[in-house]
Biotite code that builds the C-alpha atoms (Angstrom):
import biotite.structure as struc

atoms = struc.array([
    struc.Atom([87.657, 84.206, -11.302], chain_id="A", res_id=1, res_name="UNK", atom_name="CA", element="C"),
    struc.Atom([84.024, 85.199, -12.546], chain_id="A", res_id=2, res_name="UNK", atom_name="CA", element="C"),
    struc.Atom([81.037, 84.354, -10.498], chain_id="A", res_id=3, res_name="UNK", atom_name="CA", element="C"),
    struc.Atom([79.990, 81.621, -13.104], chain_id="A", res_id=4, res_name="UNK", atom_name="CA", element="C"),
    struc.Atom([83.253, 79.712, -12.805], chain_id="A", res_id=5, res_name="UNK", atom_name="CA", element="C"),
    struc.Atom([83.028, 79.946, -9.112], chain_id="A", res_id=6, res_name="UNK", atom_name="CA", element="C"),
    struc.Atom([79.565, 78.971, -9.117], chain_id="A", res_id=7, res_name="UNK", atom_name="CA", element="C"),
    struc.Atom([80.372, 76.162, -11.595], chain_id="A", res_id=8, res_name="UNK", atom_name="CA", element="C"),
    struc.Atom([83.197, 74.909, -9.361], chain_id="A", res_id=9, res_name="UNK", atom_name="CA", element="C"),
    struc.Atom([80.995, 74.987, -6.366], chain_id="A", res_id=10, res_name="UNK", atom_name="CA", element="C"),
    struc.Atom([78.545, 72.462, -8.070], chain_id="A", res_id=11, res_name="UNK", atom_name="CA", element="C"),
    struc.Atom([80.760, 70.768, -8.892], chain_id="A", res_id=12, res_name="UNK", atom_name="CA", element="C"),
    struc.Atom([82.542, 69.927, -5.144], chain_id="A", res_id=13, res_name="UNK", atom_name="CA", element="C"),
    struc.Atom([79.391, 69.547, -3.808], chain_id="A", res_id=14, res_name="UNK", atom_name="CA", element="C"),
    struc.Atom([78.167, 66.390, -7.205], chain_id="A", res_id=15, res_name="UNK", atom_name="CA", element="C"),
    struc.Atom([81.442, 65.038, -5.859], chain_id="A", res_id=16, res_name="UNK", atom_name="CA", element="C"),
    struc.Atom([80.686, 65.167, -2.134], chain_id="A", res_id=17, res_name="UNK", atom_name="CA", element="C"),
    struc.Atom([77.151, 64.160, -2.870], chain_id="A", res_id=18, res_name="UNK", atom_name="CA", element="C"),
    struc.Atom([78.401, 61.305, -4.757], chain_id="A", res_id=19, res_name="UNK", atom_name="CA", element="C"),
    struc.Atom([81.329, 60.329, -2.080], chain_id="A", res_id=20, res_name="UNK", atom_name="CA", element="C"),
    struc.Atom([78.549, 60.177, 0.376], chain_id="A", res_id=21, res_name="UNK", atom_name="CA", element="C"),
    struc.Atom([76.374, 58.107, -1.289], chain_id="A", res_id=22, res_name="UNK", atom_name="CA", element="C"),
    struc.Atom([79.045, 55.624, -1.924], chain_id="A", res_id=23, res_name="UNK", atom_name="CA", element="C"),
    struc.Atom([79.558, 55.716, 1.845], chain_id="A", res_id=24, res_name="UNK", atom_name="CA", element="C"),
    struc.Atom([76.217, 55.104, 2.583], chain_id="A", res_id=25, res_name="UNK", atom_name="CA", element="C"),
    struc.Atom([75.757, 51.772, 0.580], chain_id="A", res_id=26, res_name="UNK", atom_name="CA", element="C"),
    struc.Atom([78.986, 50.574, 2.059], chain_id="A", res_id=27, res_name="UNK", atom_name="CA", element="C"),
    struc.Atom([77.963, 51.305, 5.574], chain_id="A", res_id=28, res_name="UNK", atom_name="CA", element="C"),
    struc.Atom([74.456, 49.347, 4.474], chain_id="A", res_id=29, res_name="UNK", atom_name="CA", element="C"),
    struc.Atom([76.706, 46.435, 3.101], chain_id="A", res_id=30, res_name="UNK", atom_name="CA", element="C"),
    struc.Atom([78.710, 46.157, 6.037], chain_id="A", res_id=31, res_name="UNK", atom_name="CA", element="C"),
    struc.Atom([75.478, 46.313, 8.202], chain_id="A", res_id=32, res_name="UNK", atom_name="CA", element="C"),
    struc.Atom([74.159, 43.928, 6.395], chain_id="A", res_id=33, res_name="UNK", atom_name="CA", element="C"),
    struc.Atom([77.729, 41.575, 6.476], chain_id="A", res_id=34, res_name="UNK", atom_name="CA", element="C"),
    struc.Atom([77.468, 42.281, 10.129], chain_id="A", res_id=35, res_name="UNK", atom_name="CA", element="C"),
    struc.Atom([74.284, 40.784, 10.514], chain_id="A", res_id=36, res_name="UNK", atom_name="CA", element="C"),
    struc.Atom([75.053, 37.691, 8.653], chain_id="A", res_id=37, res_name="UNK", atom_name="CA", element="C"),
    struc.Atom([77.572, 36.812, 10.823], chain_id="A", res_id=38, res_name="UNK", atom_name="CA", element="C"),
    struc.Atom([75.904, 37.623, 13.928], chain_id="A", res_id=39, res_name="UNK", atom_name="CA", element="C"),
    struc.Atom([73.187, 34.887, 12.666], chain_id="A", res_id=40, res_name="UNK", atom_name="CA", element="C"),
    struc.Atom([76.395, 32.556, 12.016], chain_id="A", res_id=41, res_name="UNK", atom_name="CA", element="C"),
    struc.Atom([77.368, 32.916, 15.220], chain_id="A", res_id=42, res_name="UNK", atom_name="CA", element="C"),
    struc.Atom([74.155, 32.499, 17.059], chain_id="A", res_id=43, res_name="UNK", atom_name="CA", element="C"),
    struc.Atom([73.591, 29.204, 15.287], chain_id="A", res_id=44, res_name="UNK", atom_name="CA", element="C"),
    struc.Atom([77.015, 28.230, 15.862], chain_id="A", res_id=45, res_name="UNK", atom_name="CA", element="C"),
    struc.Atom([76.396, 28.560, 19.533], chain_id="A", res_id=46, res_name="UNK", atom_name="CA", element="C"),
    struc.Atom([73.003, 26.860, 19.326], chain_id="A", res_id=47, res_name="UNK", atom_name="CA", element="C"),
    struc.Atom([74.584, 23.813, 17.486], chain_id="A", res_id=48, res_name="UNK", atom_name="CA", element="C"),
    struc.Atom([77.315, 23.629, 19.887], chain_id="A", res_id=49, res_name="UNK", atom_name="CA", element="C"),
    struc.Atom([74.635, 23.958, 23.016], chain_id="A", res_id=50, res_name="UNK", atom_name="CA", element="C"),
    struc.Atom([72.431, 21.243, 20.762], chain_id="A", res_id=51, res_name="UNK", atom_name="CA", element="C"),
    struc.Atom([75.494, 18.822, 20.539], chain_id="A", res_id=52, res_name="UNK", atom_name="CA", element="C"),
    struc.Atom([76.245, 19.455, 24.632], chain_id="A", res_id=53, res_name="UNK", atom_name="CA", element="C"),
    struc.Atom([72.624, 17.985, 25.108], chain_id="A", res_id=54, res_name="UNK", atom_name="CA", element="C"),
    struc.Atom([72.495, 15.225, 22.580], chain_id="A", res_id=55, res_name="UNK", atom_name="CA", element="C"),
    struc.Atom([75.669, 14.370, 24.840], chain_id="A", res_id=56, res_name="UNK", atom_name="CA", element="C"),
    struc.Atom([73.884, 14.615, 28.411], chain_id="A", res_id=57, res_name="UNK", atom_name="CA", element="C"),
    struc.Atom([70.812, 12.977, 26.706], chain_id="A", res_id=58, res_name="UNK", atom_name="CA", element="C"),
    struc.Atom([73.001, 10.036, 25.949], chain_id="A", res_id=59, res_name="UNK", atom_name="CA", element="C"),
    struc.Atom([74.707, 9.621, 28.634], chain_id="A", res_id=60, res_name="UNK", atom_name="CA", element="C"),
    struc.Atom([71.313, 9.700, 30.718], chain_id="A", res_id=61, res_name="UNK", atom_name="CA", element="C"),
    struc.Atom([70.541, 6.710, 28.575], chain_id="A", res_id=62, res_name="UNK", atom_name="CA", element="C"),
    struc.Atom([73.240, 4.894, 29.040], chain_id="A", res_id=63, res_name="UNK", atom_name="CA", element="C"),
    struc.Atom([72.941, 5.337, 33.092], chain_id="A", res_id=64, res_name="UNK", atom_name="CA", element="C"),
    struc.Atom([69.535, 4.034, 32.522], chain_id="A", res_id=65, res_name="UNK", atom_name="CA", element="C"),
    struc.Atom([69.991, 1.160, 30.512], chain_id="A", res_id=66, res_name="UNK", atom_name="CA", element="C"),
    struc.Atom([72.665, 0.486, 32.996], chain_id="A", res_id=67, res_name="UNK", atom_name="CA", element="C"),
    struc.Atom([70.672, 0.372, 36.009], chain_id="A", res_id=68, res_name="UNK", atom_name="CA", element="C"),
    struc.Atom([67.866, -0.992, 34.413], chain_id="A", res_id=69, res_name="UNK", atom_name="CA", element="C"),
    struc.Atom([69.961, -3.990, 33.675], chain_id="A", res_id=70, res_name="UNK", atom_name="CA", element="C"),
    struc.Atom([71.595, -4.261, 37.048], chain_id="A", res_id=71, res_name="UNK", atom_name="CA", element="C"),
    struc.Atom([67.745, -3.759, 38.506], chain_id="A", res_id=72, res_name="UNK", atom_name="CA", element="C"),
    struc.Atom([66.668, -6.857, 36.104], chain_id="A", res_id=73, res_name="UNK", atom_name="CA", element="C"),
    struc.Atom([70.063, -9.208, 37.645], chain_id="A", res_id=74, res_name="UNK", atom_name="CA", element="C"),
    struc.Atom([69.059, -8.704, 41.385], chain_id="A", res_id=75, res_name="UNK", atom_name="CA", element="C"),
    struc.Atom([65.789, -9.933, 42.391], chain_id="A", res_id=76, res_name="UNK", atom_name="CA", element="C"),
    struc.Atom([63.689, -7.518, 44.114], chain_id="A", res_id=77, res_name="UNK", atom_name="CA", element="C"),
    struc.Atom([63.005, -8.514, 48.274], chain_id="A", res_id=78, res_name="UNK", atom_name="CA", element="C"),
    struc.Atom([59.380, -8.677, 48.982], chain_id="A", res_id=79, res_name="UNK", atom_name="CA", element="C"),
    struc.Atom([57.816, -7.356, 52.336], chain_id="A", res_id=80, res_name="UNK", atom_name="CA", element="C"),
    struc.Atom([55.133, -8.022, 54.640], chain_id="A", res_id=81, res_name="UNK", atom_name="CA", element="C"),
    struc.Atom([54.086, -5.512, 56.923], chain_id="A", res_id=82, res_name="UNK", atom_name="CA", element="C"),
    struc.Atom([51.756, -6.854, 60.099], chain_id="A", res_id=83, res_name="UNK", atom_name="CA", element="C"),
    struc.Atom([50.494, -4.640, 62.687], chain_id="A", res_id=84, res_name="UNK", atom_name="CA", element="C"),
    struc.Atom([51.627, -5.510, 66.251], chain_id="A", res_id=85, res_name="UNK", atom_name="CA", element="C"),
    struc.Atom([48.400, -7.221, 68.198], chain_id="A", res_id=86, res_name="UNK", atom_name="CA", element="C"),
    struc.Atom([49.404, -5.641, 71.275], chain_id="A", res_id=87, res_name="UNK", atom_name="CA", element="C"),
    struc.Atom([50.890, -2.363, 71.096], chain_id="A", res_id=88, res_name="UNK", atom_name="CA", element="C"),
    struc.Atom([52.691, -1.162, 74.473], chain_id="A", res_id=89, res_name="UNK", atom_name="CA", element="C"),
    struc.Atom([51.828, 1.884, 76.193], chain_id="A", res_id=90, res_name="UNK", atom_name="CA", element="C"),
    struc.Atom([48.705, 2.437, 73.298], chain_id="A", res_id=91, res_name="UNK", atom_name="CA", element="C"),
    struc.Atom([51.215, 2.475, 70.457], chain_id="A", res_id=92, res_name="UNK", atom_name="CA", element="C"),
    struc.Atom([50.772, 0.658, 67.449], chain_id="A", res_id=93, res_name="UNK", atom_name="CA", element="C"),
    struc.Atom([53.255, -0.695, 65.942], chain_id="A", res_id=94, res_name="UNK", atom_name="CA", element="C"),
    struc.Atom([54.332, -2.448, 62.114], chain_id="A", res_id=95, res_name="UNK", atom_name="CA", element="C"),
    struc.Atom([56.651, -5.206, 61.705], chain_id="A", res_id=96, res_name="UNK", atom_name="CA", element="C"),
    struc.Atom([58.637, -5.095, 58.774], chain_id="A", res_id=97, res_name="UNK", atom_name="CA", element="C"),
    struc.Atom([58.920, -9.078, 56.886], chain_id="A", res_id=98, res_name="UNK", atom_name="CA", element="C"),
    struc.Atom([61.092, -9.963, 54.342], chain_id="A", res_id=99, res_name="UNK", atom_name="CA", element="C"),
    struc.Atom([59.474, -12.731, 53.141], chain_id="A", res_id=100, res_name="UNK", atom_name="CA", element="C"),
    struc.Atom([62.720, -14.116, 51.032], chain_id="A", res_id=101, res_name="UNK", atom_name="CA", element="C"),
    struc.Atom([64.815, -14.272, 54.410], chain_id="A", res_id=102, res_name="UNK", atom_name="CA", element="C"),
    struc.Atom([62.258, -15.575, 56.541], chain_id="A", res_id=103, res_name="UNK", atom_name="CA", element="C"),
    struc.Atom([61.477, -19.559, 55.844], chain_id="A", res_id=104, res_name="UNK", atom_name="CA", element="C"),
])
């Protein structure tokens, strides 16, 4: 084989290589790219599913409000009167608890 042949062969392995690794290069930048996009996919779909858990807690914290808010409004709150003993023993004052719906 003459030196031009081989030289010409040479060139033209390493157009081929050149081009084989090119064409591996924008497929490894595709696939980055595809592996990005679903990364992002599953970030949100974790965020909507964490967003959906809290609408739920949310809810049910308004539901055990209205609840008790409701049951709060049936009963009727008791009233107090606090007095201050006149004559503490042994220098203590004390407070005397009233509840002014039980008393009459």
């Amino acid at each position: 084989m003459s030196l031009w042949h081989e030289l010409a062969d040479l060139r033209k392995k390493k157009a081929e290589l050149e081009l084989q690794l090119h064409s591996l290069e924008e497929k490894e930048k595709n696939l980055r790219e595809h592996a990005r996009i679903l990364e992002e996919k599953l970030a949100i779909q974790e965020l909507e599913k964490n967003l959906k858990a809290k609408h739920e807690s949310v809810e049910q914290l308004e539901s055990k409000i209205k609840e008790l808010e409701s049951r709060l409004g049936q009963t009727k709150p008791e009233t107090y009167t606090i007095e201050r003993e006149t004559k503490p023993e042994f220098g203590t004052p004390r407070y005397l608890f009233h509840n002014k719906e039980t008393e009459h």
